[in-house]
N, CA, C and O atoms as CSV, one atom per row, in Angstrom:
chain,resi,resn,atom,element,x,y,z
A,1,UNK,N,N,-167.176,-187.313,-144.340
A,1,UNK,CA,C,-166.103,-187.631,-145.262
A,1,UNK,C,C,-164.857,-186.841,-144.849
A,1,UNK,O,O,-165.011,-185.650,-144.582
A,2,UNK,N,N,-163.750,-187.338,-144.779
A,2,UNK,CA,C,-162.646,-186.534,-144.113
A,2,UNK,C,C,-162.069,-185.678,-145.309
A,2,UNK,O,O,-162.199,-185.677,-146.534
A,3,UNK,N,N,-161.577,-185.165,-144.647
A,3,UNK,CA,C,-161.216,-183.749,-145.961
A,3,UNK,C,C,-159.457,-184.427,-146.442
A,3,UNK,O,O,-158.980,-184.347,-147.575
A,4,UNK,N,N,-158.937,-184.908,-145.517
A,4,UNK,CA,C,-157.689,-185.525,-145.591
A,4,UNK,C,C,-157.676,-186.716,-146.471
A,4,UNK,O,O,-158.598,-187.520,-146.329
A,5,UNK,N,N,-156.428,-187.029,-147.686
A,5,UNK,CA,C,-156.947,-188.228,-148.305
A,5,UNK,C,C,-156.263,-189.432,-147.450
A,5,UNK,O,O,-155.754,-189.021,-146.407
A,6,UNK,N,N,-156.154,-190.693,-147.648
A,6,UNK,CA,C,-155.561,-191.465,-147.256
A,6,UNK,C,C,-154.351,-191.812,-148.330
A,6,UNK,O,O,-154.457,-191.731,-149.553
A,7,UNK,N,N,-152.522,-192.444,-147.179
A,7,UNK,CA,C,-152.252,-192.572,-147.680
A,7,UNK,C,C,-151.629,-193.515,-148.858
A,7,UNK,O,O,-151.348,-194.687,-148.608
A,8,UNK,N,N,-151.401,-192.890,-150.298
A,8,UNK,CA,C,-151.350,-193.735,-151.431
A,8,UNK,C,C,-150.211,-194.329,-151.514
A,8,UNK,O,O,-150.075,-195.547,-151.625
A,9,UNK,N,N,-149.353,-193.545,-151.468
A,9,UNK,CA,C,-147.624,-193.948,-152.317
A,9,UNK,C,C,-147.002,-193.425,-151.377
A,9,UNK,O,O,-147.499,-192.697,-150.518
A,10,UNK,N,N,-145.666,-193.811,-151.483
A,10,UNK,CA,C,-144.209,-193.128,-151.217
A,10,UNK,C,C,-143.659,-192.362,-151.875
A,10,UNK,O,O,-143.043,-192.606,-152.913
A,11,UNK,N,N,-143.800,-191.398,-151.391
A,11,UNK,CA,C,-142.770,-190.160,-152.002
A,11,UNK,C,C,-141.793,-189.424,-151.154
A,11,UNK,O,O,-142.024,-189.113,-149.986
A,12,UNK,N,N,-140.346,-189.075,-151.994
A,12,UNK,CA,C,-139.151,-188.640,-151.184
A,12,UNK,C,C,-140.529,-187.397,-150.152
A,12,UNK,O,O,-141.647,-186.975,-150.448
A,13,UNK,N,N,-139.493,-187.209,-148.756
A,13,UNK,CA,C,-139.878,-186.659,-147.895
A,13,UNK,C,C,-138.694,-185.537,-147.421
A,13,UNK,O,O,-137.526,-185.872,-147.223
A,14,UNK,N,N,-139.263,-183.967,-147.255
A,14,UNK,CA,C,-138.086,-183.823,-146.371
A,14,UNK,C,C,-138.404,-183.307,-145.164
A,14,UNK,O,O,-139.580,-183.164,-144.829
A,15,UNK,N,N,-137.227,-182.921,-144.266
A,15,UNK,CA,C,-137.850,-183.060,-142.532
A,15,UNK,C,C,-138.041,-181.913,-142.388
A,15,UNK,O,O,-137.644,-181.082,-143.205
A,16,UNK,N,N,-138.904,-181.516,-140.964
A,16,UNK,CA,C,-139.428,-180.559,-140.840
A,16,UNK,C,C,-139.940,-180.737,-139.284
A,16,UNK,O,O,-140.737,-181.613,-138.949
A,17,UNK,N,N,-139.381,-179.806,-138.417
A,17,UNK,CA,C,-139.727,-179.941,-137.102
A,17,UNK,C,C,-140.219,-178.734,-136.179
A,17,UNK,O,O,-139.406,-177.916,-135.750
A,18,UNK,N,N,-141.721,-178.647,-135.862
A,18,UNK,CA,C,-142.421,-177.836,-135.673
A,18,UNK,C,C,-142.793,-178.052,-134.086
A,18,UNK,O,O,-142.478,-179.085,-133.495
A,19,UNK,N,N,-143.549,-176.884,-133.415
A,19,UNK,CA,C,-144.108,-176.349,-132.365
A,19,UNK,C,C,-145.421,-176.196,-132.357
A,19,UNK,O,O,-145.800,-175.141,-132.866
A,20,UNK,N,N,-146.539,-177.155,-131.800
A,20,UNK,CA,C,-147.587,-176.772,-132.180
A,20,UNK,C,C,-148.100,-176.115,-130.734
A,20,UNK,O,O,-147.211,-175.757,-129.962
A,21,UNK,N,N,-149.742,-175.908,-130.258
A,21,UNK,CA,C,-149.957,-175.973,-129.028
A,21,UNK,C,C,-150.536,-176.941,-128.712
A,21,UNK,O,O,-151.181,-177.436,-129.636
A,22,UNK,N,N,-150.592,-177.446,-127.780
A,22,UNK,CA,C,-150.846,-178.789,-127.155
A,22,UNK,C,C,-152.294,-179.214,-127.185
A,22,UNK,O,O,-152.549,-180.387,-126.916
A,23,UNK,N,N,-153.259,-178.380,-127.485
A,23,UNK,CA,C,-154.447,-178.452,-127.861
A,23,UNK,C,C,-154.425,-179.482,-129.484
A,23,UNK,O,O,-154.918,-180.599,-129.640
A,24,UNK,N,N,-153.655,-178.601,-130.546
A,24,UNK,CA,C,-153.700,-178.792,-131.681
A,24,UNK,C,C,-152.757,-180.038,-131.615
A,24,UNK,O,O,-152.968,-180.757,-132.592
A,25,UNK,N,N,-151.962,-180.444,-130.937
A,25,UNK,CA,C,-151.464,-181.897,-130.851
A,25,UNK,C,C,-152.077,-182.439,-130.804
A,25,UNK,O,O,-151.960,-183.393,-131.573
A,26,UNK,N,N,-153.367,-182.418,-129.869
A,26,UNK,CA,C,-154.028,-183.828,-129.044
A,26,UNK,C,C,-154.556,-184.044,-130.526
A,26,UNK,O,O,-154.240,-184.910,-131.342
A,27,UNK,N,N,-155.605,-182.819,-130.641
A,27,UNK,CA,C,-156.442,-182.694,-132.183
A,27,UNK,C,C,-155.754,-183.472,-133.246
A,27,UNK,O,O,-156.380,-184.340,-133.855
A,28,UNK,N,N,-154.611,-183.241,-133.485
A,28,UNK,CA,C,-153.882,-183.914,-134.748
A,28,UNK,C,C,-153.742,-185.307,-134.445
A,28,UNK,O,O,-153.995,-186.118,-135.336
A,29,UNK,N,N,-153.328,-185.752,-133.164
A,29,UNK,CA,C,-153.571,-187.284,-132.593
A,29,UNK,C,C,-154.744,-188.248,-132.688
A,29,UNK,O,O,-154.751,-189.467,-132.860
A,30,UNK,N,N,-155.921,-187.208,-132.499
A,30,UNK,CA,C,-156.864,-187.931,-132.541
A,30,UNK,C,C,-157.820,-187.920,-134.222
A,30,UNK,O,O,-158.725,-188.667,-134.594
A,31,UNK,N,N,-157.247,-186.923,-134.832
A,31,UNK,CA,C,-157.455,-186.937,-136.181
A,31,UNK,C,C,-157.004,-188.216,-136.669
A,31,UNK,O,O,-157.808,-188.989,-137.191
A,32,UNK,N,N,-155.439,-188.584,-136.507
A,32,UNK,CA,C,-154.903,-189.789,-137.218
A,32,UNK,C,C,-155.075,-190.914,-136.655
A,32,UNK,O,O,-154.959,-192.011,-137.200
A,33,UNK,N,N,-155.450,-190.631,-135.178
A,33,UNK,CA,C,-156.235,-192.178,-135.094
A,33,UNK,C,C,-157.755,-192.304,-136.093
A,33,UNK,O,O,-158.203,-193.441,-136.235
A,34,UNK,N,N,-158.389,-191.314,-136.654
A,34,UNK,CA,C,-159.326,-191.498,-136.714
A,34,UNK,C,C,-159.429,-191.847,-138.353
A,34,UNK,O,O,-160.383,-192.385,-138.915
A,35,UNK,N,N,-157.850,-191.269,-139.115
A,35,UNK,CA,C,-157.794,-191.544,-140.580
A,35,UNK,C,C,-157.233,-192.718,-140.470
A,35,UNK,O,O,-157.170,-193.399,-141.494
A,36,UNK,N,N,-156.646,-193.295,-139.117
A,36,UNK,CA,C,-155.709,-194.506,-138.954
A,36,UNK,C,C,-154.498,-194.154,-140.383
A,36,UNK,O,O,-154.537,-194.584,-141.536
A,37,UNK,N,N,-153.393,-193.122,-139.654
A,37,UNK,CA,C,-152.034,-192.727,-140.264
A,37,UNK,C,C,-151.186,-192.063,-139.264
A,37,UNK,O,O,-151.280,-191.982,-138.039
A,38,UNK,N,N,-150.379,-191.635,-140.064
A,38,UNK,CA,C,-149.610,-191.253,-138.644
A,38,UNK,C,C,-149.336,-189.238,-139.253
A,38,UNK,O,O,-149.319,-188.732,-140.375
A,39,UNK,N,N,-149.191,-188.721,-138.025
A,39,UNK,CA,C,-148.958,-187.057,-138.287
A,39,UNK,C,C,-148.384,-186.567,-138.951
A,39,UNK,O,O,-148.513,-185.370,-139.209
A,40,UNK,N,N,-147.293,-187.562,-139.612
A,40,UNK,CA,C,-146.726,-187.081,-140.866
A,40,UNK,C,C,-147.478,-186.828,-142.297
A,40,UNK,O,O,-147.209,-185.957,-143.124
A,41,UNK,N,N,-148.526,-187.860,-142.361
A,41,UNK,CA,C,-149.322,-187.696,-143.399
A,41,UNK,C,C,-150.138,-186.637,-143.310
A,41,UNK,O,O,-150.480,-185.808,-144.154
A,42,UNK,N,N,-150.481,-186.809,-141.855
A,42,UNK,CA,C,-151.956,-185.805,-141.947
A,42,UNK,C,C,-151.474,-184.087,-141.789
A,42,UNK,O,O,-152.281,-183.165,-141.678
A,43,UNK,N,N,-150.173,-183.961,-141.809
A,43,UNK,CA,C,-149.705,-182.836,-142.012
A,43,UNK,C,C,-149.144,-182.158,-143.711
A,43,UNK,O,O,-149.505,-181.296,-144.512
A,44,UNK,N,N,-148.411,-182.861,-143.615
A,44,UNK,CA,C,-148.393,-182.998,-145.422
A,44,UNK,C,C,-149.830,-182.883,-146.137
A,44,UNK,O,O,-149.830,-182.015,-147.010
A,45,UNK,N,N,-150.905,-183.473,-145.992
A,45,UNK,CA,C,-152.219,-183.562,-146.829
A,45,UNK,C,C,-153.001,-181.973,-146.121
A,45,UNK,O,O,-153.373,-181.077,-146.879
A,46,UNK,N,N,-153.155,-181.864,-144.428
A,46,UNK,CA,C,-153.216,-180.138,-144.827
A,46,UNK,C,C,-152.967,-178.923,-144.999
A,46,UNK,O,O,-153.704,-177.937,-145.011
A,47,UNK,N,N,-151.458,-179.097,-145.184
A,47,UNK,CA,C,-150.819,-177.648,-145.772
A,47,UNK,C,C,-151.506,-177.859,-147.374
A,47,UNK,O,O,-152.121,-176.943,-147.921
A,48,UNK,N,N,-151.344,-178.888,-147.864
A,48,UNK,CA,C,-151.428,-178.823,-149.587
A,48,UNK,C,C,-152.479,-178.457,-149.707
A,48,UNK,O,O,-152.752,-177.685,-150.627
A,49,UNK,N,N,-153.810,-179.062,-148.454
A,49,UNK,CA,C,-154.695,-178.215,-148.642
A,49,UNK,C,C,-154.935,-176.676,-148.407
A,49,UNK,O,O,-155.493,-175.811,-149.081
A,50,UNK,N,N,-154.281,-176.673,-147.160
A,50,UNK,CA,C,-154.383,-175.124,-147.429
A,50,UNK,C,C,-153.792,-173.937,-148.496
A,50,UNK,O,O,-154.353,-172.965,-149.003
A,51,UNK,N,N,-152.492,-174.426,-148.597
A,51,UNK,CA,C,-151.792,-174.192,-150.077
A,51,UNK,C,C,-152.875,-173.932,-151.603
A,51,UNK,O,O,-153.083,-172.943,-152.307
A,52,UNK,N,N,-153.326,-175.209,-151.630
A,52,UNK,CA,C,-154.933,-175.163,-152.856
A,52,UNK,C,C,-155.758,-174.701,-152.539
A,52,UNK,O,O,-156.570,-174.716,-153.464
A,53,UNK,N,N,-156.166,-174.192,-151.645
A,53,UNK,CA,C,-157.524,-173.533,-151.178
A,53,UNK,C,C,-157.701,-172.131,-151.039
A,53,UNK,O,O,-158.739,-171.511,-151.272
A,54,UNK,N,N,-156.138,-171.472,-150.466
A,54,UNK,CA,C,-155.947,-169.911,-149.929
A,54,UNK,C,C,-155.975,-169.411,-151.660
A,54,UNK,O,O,-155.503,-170.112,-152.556
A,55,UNK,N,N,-156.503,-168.325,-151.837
A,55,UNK,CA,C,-156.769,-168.010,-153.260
A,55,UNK,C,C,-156.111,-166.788,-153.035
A,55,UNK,O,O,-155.651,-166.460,-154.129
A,56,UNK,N,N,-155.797,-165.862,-152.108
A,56,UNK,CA,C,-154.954,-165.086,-152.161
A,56,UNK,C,C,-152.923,-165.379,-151.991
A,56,UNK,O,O,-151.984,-164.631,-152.268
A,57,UNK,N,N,-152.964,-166.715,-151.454
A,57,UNK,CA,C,-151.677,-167.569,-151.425
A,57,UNK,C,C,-151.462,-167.960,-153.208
A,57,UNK,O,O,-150.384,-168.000,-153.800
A,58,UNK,N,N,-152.302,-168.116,-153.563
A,58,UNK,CA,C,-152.791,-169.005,-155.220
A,58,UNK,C,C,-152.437,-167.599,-156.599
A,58,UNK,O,O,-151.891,-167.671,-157.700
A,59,UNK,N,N,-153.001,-166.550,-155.909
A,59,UNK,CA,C,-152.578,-165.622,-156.586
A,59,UNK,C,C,-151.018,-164.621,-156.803
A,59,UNK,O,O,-150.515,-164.105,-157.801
A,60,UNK,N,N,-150.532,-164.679,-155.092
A,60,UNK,CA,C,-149.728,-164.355,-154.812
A,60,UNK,C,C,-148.528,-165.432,-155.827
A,60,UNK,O,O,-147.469,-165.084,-156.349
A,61,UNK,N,N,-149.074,-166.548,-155.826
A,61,UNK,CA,C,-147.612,-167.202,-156.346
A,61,UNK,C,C,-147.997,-167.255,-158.225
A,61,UNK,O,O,-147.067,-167.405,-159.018
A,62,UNK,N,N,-148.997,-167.155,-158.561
A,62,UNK,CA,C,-149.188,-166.866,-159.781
A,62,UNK,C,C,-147.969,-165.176,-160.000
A,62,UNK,O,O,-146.998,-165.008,-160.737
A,63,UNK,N,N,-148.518,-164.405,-159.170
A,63,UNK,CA,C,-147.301,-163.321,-159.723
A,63,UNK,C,C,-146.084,-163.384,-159.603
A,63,UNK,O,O,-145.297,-162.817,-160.361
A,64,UNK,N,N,-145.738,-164.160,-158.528
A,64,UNK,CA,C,-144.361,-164.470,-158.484
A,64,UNK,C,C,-144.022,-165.230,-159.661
A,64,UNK,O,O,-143.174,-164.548,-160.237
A,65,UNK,N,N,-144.170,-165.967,-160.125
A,65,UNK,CA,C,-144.324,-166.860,-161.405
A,65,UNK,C,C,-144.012,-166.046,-162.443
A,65,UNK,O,O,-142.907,-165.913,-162.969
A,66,UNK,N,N,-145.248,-165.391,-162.774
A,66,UNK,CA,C,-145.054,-164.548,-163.884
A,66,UNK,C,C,-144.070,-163.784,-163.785
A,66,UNK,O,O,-143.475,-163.541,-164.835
A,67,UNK,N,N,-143.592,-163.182,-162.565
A,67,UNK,CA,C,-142.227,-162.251,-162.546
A,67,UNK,C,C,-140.790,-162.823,-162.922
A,67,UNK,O,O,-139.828,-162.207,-163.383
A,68,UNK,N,N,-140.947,-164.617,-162.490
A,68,UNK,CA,C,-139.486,-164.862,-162.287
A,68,UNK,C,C,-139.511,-165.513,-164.127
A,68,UNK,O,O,-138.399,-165.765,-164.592
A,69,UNK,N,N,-140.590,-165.716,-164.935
A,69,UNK,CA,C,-140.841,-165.906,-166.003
A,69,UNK,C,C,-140.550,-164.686,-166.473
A,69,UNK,O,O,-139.725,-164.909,-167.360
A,70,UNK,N,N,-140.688,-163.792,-166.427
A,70,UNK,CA,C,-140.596,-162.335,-166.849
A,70,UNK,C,C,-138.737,-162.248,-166.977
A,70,UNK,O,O,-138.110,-162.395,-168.026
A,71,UNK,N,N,-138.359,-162.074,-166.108
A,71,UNK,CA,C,-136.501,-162.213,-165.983
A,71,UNK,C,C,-136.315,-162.540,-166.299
A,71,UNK,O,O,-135.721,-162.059,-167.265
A,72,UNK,N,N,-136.414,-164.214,-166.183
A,72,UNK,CA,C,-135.434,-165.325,-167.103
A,72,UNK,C,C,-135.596,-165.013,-168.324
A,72,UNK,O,O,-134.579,-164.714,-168.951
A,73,UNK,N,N,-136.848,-164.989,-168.988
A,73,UNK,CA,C,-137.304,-164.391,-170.670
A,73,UNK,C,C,-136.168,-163.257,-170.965
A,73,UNK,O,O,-135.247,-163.523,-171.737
A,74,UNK,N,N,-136.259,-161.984,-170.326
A,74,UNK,CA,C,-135.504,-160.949,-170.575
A,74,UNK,C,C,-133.894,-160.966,-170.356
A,74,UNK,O,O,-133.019,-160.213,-170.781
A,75,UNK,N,N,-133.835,-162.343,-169.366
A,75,UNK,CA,C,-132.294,-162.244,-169.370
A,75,UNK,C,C,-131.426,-162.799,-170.448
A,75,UNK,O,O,-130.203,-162.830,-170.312
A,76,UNK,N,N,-132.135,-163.312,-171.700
A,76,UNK,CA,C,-131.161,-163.898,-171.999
A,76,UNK,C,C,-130.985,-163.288,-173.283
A,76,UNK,O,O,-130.036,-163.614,-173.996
């Protein structure tokens, strides 16, 4: 079962132009032939996963949260 979903909808996009190593190209090539999409999707679907998954990334932005909630509360 691929861990990547397939894609659903259109949603605004913004650009983003990266360096991978040429290993992890081919890999990502032959990933989206294999979800049949193209690298834009299958890049977008695993940052979000990694984004949802890293629990120290998950926590880290929970405090940021609470901090910038913290200010705005007190600033006004």
């Amino acid at each position: 079962m691929p861990l990547i979903n397939k894609m659903e909808k259109r949603t605004p996009k913004g650009t983003l132009s990266v360096r991978v190593e040429e290993t992890v190209k081919e890999q990502l090539d032959l990933y989206c032939n294999f979800m049949q999409c193209g690298r834009q999707h299958v890049v977008d679907q695993a940052l979000r996963l990694l984004f949802e998954r890293d629990a120290d990334f998950q926590a880290w932005l929970a405090r940021r949260s609470e901090s910038e909630h913290g200010q705005a509360v007190g600033a006004g």
